[in-house]
Structure formats: structure tokens, C-alpha cells
N, C-alpha and C positions, 0 to 999 in steps of 0.2 A: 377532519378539517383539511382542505385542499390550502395548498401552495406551502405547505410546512417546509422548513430548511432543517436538512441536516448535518449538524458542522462536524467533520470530521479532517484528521490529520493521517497523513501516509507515508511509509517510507520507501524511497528509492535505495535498494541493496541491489550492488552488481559483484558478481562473484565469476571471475573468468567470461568476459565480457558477455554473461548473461546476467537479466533480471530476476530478483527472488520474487516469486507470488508465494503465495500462501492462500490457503482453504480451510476452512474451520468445519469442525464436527458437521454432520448434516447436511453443509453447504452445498451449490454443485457449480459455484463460482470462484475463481481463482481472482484473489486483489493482491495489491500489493496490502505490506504490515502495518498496521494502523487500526484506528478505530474512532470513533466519536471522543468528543471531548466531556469531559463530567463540571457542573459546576463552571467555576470559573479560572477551569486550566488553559493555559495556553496550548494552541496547537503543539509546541515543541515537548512542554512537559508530558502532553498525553500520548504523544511519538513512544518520549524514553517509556510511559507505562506501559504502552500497549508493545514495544518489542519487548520489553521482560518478560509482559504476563505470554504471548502469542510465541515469542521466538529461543527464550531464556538468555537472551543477552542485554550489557548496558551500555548505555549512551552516555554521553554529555552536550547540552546545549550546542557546546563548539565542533562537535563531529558533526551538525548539519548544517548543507548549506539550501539555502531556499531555491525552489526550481520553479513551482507558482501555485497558481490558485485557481481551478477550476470545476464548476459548475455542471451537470448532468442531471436528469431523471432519475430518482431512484426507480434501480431494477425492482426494487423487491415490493417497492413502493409507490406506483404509479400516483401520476400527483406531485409528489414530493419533490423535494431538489436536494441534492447532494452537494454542497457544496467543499472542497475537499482541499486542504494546504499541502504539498507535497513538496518534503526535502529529500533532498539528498542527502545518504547516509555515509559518510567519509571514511568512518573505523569505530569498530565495537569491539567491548571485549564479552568475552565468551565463546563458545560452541554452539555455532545456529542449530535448533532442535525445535521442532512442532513440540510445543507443551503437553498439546492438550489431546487425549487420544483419538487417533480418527481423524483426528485433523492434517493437512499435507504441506508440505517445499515443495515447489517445482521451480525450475530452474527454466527461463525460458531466453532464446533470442526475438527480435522481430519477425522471425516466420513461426507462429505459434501455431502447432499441431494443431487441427481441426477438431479432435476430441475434448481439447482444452475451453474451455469457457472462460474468458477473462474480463473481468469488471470495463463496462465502456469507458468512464475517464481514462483507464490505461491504454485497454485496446486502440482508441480513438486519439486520443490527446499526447498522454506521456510514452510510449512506445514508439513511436514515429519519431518524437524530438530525441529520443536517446541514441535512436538511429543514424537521425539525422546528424545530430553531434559527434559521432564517432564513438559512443558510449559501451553501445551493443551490438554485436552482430546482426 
């Protein structure tokens, strides 16, 4: 079925004015942490799930603040539409760690190494405003 939406939540982590990405098992795309929403979570709830399960740290509703909402072709997915809520992540607690084996951190400024492959919303949309804001290098 053409024109399907995929509604997913993300989060913006800056660690020493770089971006966190993250890679999952298999992957050979760097996004930022997030995932789809199940049922009928809110983007925020499925934020805190998906940095638990993906990062092993917790959030609280109040540690993000909303950056926006935008829309792209899924990569993986031609057709599709990604449609993707992106907060900012203020303060977690824990020790950011890839959970899951295989899976990676990368730590990125707005000049991303050429080897790296990062999800278009970010490359395209959220990397440039972080820049531009004075967020990230």
C-alpha cells in the first residue's frame, strides 16, 4: 500500500556540542534515538521507551522540550512517509550505552564524516537548525 505514514518520535541528545546518532544491529544508517510509536502512545511516552530500550537511560515528560515535526520518504521504505516528532532531550539519568549488540553512538558535529550515513530528516532538516541555533558545532 503506497502513501503509508510512519509516525515516529526522536530524540535530540547533545553531548559536548555534538549530536548523539545511533545505529541499530544490521543497520548502515545513523538516526537519531527514537522509534515508532505503539498503539496509542504519545510521541513523548515512546521517546522515554525507546531511549531505555536503545540507550539504557530515563527520561521524564519534562526533560523534553519540542523542536518540531517533520515529514520525509522513508529510506527503507520508498513510498512511505516518515513522519517524525523531534524533542529535545534536556537531562537523563543514566549512562548512555547501545543496549543492543552491534548496535553504535556516534557522536557527531554538523560536518559529518562522509563514511557516516545519517537518516535525511536529520541530515537535511534537524542538523542545520542545531547549527544554526548555536547548538552544535
Amino acid at each position: 500500500i503506497k502513501n503509508m505514514k510512519i509516525i515516529k518520535a526522536a530524540g535530540i541528545l547533545i553531548k559536548d556540542r555534538k549530536l548523539l546518532l545511533y545505529k541499530g544491529k544490521d543497520k548502515d544508517t545513523f538516526v537519531a534515538p527514537g522509534g515508532k510509536l505503539k498503539g496509542a502512545e504519545t510521541p513523548e511516552a515512546a521517546l522515554a521507551r525507546e531511549l531505555k530500550e536503545e540507550l539504557n537511560i530515563g527520561i521524564s515528560v519534562d526533560d523534553l522540550a519540542m523542536f518540531g515535526t517533520f515529514s520525509a520518504e522513508a529510506a527503507t521504505n520508498p513510498g512511505e512517509t516518515v513522519v517524525m516528532t523531534v524533542f529535545v532531550v534536556k537531562a537523563w539519568r543514566g549512562q548512555i550505552k547501545a543496549n543492543e549488540v552491534g548496535s553504535e553512538i556516534f557522536l557527531v558535529t554538523s560536518s559529518v564524516p562522509p563514511e557516516i550515513k545519517v537518516g535525511s530528516i536529520f541530515a537535511h532538516e534537524v542538523l542545520p537548525r542545531l547549527k544554526a541555533s548555536g547548538l552544535v558545532d
